[in-house]
C-alpha positions as CSV (number, residue, x, y, z in Angstrom):
1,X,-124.6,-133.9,-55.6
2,X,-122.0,-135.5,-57.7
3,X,-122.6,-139.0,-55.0
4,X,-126.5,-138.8,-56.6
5,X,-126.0,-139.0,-60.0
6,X,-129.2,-140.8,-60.8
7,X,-132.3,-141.1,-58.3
8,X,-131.8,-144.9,-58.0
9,X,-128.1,-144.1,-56.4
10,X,-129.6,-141.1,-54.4
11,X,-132.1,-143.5,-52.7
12,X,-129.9,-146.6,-52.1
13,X,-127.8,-143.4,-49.8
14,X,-130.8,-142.2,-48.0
15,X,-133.3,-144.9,-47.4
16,X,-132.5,-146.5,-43.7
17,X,-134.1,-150.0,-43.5
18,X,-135.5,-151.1,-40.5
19,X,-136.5,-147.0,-39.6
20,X,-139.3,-145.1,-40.9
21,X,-136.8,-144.0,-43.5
22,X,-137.8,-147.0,-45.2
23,X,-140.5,-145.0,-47.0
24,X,-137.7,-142.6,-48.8
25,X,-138.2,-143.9,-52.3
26,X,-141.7,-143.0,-51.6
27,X,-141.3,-139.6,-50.3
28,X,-139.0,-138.8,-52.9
29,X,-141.1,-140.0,-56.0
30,X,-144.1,-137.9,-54.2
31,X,-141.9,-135.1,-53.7
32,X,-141.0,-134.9,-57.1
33,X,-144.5,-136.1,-58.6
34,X,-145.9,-133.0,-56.7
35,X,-142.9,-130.2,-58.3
36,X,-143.5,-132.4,-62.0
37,X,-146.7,-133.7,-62.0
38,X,-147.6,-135.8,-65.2
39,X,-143.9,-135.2,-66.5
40,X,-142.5,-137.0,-63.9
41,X,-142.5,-140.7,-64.7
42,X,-140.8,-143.9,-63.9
43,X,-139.3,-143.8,-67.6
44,X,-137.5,-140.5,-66.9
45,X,-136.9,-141.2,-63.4
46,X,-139.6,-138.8,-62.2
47,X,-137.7,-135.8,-63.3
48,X,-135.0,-136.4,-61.3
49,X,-132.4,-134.9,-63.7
50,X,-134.2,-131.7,-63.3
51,X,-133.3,-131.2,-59.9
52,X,-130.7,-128.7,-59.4
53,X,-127.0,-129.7,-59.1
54,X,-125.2,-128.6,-55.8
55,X,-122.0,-127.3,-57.0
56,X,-120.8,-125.2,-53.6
57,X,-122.2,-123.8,-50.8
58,X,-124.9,-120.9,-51.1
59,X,-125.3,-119.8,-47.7
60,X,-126.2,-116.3,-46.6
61,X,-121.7,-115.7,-46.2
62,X,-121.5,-117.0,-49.6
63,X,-124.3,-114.8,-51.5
64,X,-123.2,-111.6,-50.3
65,X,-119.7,-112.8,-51.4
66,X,-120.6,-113.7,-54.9
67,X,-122.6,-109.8,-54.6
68,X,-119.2,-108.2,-53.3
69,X,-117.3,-109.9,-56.8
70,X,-120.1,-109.1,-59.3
71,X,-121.1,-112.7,-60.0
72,X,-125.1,-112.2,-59.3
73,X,-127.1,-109.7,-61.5
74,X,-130.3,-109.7,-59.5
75,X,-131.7,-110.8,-56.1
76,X,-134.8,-111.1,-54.8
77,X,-135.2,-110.4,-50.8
78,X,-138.8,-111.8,-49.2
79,X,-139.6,-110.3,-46.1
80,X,-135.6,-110.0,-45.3
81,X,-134.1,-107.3,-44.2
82,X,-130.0,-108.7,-45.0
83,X,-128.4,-104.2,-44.3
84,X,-129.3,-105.1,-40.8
85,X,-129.7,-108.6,-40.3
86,X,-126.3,-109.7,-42.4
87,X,-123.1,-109.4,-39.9
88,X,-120.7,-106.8,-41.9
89,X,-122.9,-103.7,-42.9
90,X,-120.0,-102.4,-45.3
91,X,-119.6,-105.7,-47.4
92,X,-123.5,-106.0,-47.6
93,X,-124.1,-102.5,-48.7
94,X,-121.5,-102.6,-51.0
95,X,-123.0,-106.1,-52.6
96,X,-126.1,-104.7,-53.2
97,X,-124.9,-101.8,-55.2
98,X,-123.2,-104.0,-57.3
99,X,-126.4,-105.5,-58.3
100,X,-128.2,-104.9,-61.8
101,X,-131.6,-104.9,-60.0
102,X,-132.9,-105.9,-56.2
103,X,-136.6,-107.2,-55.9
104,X,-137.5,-106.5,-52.1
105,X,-141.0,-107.7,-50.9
106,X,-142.0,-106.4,-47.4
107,X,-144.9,-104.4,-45.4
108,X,-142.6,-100.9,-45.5
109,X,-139.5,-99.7,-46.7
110,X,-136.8,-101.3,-45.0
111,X,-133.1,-100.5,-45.1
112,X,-131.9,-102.7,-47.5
113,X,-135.1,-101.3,-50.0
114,X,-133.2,-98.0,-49.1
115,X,-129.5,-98.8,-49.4
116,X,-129.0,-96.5,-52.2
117,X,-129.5,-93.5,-50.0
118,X,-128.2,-94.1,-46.5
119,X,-126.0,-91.8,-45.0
120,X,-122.7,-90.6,-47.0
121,X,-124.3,-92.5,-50.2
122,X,-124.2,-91.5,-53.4
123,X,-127.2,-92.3,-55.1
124,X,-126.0,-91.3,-58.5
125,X,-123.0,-93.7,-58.1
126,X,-124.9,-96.9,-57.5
127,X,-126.8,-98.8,-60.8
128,X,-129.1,-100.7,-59.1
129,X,-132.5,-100.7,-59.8
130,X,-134.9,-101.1,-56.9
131,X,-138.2,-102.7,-56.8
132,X,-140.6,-102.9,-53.4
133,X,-143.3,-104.9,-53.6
134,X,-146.0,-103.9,-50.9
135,X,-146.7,-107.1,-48.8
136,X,-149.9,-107.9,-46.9
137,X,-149.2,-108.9,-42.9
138,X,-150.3,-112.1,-41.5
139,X,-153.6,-111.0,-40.7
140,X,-154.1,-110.0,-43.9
141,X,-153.8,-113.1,-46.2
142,X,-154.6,-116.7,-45.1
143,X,-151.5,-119.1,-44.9
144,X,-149.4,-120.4,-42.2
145,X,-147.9,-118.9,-38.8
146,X,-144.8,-120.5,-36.9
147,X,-144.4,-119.3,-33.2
148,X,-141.3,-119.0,-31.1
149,X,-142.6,-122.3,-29.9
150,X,-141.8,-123.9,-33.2
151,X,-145.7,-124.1,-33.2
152,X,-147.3,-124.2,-37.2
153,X,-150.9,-123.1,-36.9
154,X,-152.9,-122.7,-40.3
155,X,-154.7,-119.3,-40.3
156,X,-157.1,-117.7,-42.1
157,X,-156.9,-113.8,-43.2
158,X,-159.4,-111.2,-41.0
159,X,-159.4,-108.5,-43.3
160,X,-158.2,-107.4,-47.2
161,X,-154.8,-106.5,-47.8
162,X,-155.1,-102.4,-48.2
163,X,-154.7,-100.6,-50.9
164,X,-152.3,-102.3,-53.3
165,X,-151.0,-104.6,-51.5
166,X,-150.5,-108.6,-52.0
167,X,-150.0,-111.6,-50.8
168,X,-146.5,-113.7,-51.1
169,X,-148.2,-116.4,-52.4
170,X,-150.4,-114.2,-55.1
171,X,-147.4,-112.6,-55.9
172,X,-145.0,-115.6,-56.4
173,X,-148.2,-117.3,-58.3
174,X,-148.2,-114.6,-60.9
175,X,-144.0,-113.9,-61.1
176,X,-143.9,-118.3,-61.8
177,X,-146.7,-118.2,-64.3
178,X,-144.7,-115.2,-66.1
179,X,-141.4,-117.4,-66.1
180,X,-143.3,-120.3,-67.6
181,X,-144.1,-117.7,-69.9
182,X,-140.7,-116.5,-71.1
183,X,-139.4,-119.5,-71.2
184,X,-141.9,-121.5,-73.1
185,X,-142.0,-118.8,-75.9
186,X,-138.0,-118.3,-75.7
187,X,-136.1,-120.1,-78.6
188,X,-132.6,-119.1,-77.2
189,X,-134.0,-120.5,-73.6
190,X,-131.2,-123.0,-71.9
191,X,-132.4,-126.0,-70.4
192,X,-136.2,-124.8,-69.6
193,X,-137.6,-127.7,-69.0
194,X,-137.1,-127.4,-65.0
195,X,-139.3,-124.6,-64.9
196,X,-141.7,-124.7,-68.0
197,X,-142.7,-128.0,-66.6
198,X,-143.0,-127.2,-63.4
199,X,-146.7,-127.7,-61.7
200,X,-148.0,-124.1,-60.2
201,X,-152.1,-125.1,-59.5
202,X,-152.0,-122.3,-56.7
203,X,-154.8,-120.5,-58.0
204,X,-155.1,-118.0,-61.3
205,X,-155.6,-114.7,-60.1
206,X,-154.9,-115.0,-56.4
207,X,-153.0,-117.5,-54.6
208,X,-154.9,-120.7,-52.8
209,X,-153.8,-121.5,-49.5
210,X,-155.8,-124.6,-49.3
211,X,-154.1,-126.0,-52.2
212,X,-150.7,-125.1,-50.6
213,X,-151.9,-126.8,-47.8
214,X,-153.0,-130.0,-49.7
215,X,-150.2,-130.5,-51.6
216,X,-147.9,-130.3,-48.3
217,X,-150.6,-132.7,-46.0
218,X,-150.3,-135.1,-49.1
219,X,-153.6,-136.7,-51.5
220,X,-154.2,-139.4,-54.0
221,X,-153.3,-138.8,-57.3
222,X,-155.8,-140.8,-58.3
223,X,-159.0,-138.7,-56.4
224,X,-157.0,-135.4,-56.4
């Protein structure tokens, strides 16, 4: 925010001496160590300056306001399901068919996959193009479960994804290494370093849960 200009200011804000907040300027230089890897050093304050600005409030409300006005081109929904979910079913429809392109990743077609022909829709009046990525259920990948109880449990898959179906992880893995892509070969890119930079060791072809896992439980750089 404009009160963290720099990571030294951000840190002086948030660390809490006497507390186990103490440790702050350590999380934080971890934190960004693990998004920036070798890029991030203490001469460039860890890539700090890559972090995204906050310049107003992005919440659920405000997305599906910015739809309703034009101002987003594409949005990518991940095991959402916002026609039903989202609390005004006109202004949500009507959002999403303002949209250049919609990216929905689930196990089946849900409504908001199928917005574009509900009932008393004219499919020939809305431009969005929609893409559904087949997902594979919890007992089909390994990863990580949370209960009603608030309960994490690490879990390994029973059986294969069928037929084409994927993975978030494999298929984030493979839409990040395409960004890194485009925008390393881009001339006319703006400000790619965020993202060409970026550290994605998730696996090549398929994601890796235990390195998900690592990086989150924490290691030493110097025995990784």
């Amino acid at each position: 925010a404009k009160t963290h200009p720099n990571l030294k200011t951000y840190l002086e804000k948030i660390t809490v001496k006497d507390s186990w907040m103490e440790n702050a300027p350590k999380f934080m230089v971890s934190l960004l160590k693990a998004w920036w890897g070798d890029k991030a050093t203490k001469e460039n304050d860890f890539c700090y300056d890559l972090l995204p600005k906050f310049s107003r409030p992005h919440s659920f409300m405000d997305m599906f306001d910015d739809l309703v006005e034009s101002k987003l081109k594409g949005l990518m929904v991940w095991g959402m399901n916002p026609v039903v979910s989202g609390p005004n079913y006109e202004k949500t429809v009507q959002g999403l068919g303002n949209l250049d392109w919609l990216l929905c990743v689930d196990l089946f077609e849900s409504e908001t996959a199928r917005f574009w022909k509900r009932p008393g829709a004219d499919p020939k009046q809305i431009k969005t193009e929609v893409f559904l990525l087949p997902a594979a259920s919890m007992v089909e990948k390994d990863g990580s479960a949370t209960n009603t109880s608030r309960l994490l449990q690490m879990r390994y898959k029973s059986v294969d994804p069928i037929a084409d179906c994927q993975d978030d992880g494999t298929m984030l893995l493979h839409l990040m290494k395409e960004l890194k892509r485009l925008y390393s070969t881009d001339p006319n890119a703006v400000f790619p370093d965020p993202i060409v930079n970026l550290t994605w060791d998730y696996g090549t072809e398929h994601y890796n849960s235990d390195a998900g896992f690592k990086e989150v439980n924490g290691w030493d750089v110097n025995t990784k």
